[in-house]
C-alpha positions in Angstrom: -92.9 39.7 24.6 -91.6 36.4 24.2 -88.5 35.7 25.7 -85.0 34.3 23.9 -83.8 31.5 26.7 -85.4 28.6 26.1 -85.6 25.2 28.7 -85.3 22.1 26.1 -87.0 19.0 27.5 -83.9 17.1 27.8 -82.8 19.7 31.0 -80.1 21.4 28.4 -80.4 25.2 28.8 -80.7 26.3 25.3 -80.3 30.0 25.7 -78.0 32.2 24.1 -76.3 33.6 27.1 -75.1 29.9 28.3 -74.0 28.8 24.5 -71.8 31.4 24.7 -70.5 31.0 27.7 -69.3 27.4 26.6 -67.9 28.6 23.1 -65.3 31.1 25.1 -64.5 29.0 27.3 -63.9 26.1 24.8 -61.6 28.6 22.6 -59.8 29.8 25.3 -58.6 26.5 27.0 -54.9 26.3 25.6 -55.7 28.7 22.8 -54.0 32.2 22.9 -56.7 34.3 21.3 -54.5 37.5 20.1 -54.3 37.4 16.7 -50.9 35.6 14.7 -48.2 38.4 14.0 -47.4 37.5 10.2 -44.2 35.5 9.5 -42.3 36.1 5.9 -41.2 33.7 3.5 -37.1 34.9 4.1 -37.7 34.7 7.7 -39.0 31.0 7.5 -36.0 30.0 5.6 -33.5 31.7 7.6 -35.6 29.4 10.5 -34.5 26.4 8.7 -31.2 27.5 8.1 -30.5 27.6 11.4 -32.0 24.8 12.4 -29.5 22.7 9.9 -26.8 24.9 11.1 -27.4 23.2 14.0 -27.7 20.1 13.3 -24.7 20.0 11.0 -22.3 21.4 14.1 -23.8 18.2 16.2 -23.1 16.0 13.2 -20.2 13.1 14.3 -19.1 12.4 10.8 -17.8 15.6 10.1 -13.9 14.7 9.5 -12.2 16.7 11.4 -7.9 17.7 11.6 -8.2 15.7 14.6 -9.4 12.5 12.7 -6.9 13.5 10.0 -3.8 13.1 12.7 -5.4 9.7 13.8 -5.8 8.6 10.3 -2.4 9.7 8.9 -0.2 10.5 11.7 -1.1 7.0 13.6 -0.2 4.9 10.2 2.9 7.2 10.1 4.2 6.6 13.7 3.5 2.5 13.8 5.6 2.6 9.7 8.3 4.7 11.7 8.9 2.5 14.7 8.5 -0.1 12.6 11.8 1.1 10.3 13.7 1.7 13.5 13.1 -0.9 15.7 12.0 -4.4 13.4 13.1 -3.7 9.4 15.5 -2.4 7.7 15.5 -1.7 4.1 18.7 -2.2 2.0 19.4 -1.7 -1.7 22.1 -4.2 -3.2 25.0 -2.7 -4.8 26.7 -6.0 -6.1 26.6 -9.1 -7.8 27.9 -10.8 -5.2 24.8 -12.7 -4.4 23.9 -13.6 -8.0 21.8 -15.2 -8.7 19.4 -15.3 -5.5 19.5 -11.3 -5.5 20.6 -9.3 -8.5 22.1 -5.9 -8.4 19.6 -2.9 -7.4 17.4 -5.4 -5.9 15.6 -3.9 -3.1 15.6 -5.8 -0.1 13.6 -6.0 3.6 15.8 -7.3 6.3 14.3 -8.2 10.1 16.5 -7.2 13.1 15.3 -9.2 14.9 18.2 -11.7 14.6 21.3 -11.2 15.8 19.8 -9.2 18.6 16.8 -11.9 20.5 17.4 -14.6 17.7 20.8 -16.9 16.9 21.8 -16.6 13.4 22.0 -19.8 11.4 24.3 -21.6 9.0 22.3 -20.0 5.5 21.0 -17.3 6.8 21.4 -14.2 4.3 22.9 -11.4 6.8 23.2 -7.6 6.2 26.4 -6.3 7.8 28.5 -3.5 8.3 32.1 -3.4 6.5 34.1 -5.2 9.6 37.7 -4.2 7.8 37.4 -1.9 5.0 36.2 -4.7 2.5 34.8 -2.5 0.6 37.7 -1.5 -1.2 36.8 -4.8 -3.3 33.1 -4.0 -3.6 30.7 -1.2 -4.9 29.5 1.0 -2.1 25.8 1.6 -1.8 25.7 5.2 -1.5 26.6 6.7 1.9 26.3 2.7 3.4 28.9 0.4 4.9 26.7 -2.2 4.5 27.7 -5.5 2.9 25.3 -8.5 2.4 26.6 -12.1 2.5 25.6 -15.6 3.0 26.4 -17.2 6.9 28.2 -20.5 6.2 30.2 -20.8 9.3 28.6 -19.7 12.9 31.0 -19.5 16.3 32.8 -23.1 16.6 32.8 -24.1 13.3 36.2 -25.0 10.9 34.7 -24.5 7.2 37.2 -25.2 4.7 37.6 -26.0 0.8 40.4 -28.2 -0.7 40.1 -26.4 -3.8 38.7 -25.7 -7.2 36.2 -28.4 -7.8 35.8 -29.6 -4.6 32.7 -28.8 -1.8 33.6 -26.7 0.9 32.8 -28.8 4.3 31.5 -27.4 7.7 33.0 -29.5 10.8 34.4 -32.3 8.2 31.2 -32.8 6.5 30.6 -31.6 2.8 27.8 -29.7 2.0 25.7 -29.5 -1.3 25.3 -25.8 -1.8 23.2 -26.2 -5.6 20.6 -25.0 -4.5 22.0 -21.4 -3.8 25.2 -21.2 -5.2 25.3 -19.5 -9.1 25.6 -22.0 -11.6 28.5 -22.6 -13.4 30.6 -21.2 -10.5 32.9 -23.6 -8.1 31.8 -23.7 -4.0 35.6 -21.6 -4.1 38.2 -21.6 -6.8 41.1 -22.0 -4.5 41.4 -23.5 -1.0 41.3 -22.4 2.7 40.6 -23.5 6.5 39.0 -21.1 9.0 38.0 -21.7 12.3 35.1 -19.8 13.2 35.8 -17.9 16.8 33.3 -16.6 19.4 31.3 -13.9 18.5 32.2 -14.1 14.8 30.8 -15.6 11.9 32.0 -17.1 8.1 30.0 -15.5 5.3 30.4 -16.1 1.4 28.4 -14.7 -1.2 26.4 -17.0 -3.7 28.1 -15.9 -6.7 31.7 -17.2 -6.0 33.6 -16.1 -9.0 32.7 -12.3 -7.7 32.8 -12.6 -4.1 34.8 -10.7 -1.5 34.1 -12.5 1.2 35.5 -14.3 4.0 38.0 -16.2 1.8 39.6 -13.2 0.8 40.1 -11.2 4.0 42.3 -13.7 5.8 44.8 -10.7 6.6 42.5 -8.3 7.7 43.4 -9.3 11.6 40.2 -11.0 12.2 41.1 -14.1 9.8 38.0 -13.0 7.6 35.5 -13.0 10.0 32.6 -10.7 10.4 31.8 -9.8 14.2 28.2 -10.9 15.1 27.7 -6.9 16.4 28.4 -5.7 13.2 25.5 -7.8 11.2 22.2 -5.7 11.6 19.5 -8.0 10.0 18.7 -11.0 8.2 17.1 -10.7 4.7 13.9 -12.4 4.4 11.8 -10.9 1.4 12.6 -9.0 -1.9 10.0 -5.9 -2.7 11.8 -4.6 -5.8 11.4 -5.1 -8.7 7.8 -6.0 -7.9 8.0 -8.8 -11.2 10.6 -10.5 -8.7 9.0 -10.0 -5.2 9.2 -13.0 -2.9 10.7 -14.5 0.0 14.5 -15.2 0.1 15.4 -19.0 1.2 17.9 -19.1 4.2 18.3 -23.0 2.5 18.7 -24.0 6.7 18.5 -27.6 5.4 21.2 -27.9 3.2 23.4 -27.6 6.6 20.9 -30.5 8.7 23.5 -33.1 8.4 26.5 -30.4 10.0 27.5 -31.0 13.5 27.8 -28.3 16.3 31.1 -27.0 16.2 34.0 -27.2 19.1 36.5 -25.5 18.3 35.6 -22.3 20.0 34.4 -24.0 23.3 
C-alpha cells in the first residue's frame, strides 16, 4: 500500500500531516479563530454617532457663555471705565457757542484736564453752573452743566473797552476771528476782570447770546468759574455724524499773551 507522506528532494517534508500543521499555526498567530458575531447597520451608525459626539464635546471652537462674557462683557467694562474715569459725553443746550458748536450738538469731552493737565487760554471747558447762571441759559435736562470758551486763566486781567473794540489779555489784544461768530462784536459793552487763583474767565463764541463771565460780575465770584467746577475739555463732535470732527482750542491765537501777575 503506498503510503501518503512523501520526502521531496529538496529536504521539504511534503506530507499532509506537516502542511497542516503549518496552515493552523499560520491562522492562529494573531488571528482569533471564533467566528464574527454579526453587527447591524443601526448599530454601526449609532457607532459613529458616538464617535462624533465625542469629538464635537473636545471641539475648542465651540462658543461657549464663557466666551460670550469675554467677548461682550470685556468690551462693556473697558466702554464703562472709560465713561467714568477719561470721557464724558455732553449734549449742548444753547447757542452760546455758535457757530463752532450748534445747539443739540453732541459732544465728547476728556477729563483729563483740569485734573493731571493745566487748562489753557482757548480751551473749550465743560463746567458746572458755579452761581445759578443758569437762570439766563437753557438747562440740558437734569444737568448743571454749562460749556464755555477759557479766555482768561489764574493771573490774568482780560478786559474790553467796548463795542467794537478787541478784548485784551494782560494789555495785549487778541484776534479772536477765527472762533468768534461772525457779525458779532469780541463784547458789546466794556469790562475788566482780574482772574484770581483757582478760577478762570470763560466767554462763549457767540457773543450777542452769551451768559458768560461778563455778565455775572455780582454773583460774588466777579464772574469767575472755579477750576473744581470744570469737568472736561471738549475735543471732538460725534453728532450729527454730517458735522463730526475735532473742535479747535485755537491755543495760538493767545501765543503773543504774557503770563499773568496779578494773582502771584
Amino acid at each position: 500500500m503506498q503510503s501518503d507522506d512523501f520526502q521531496q528532494p529538496d529536504g521539504v517534508d511534503r506530507s499532509e500531516g506537516s502542511r497542516d500543521e503549518r496552515i493552523f499555526a499560520v491562522a492562529d498567530h494573531g488571528v482569533d479563530p471564533s467566528p464574527m458575531k454579526p453587527v447591524s447597520y443601526a448599530q454601526s451608525n449609532n457607532a459613529v454617532a458616538k464617535h462624533k459626539a465625542a469629538d464635537h464635546g473636545n471641539d475648542d471652537s465651540t462658543f461657549g457663555w464663557r466666551d460670550a462674557l469675554i467677548w461682550c462683557g470685556v468690551p462693556i467694562l473697558i466702554f464703562v471705565l472709560l465713561r467714568v474715569f477719561l470721557f464724558g459725553f455732553y449734549v449742548i443746550p444753547s447757542g452760546s457757542m455758535l457757530d463752532t458748536i450748534e445747539i443739540k450738538d453732541r459732544v465728547i469731552a476728556s477729563k483729563i484736564a483740569p485734573k493731571y493737565v493745566d487748562l489753557q487760554r482757548g480751551d473749550i471747558v465743560v463746567f458746572h453752573d458755579p452761581a445759578n447762571w443758569l437762570t439766563a441759559e437753557q438747562k440740558s435736562g437734569n444737568d448743571d452743566y454749562l460749556i464755555k470758551r477759557v479766555i482768561g486763566i489764574p493771573g490774568d486781567v482780560v478786559e474790553c473797552a467796548g463795542a467794537g473794540k478787541p478784548i485784551t489779555v494782560n494789555g495785549v489784544a487778541v484776534d479772536e476771528t477765527s472762533y468768534i461768530r461772525p457779525g458779532v462784536d469780541p463784547s458789546n459793552f466794556a469790562f475788566r476782570v482780574e482772574v484770581t487763583a483757582g478760577n478762570i474767565f470763560v466767554m462763549g463764541d457767540n457773543r450777542a447770546n452769551s451768559s458768560d463771565s461778563r455778565y455775572h460780575q455780582d454773583d460774588g465770584n466777579n464772574g469767575l468759574v472755579p477750576i473744581n467746577n470744570v469737568v472736561g475739555v471738549a475735543f471732538v463732535r460725534y453728532w450729527p455724524l454730517s458735522r463730526f470732527g475735532l473742535l479747535d482750542s485755537h491755543h495760538d491765537v493767545f501765543d503773543g499773551v504774557p503770563a499773568g501777575t496779578s494773582a502771584q
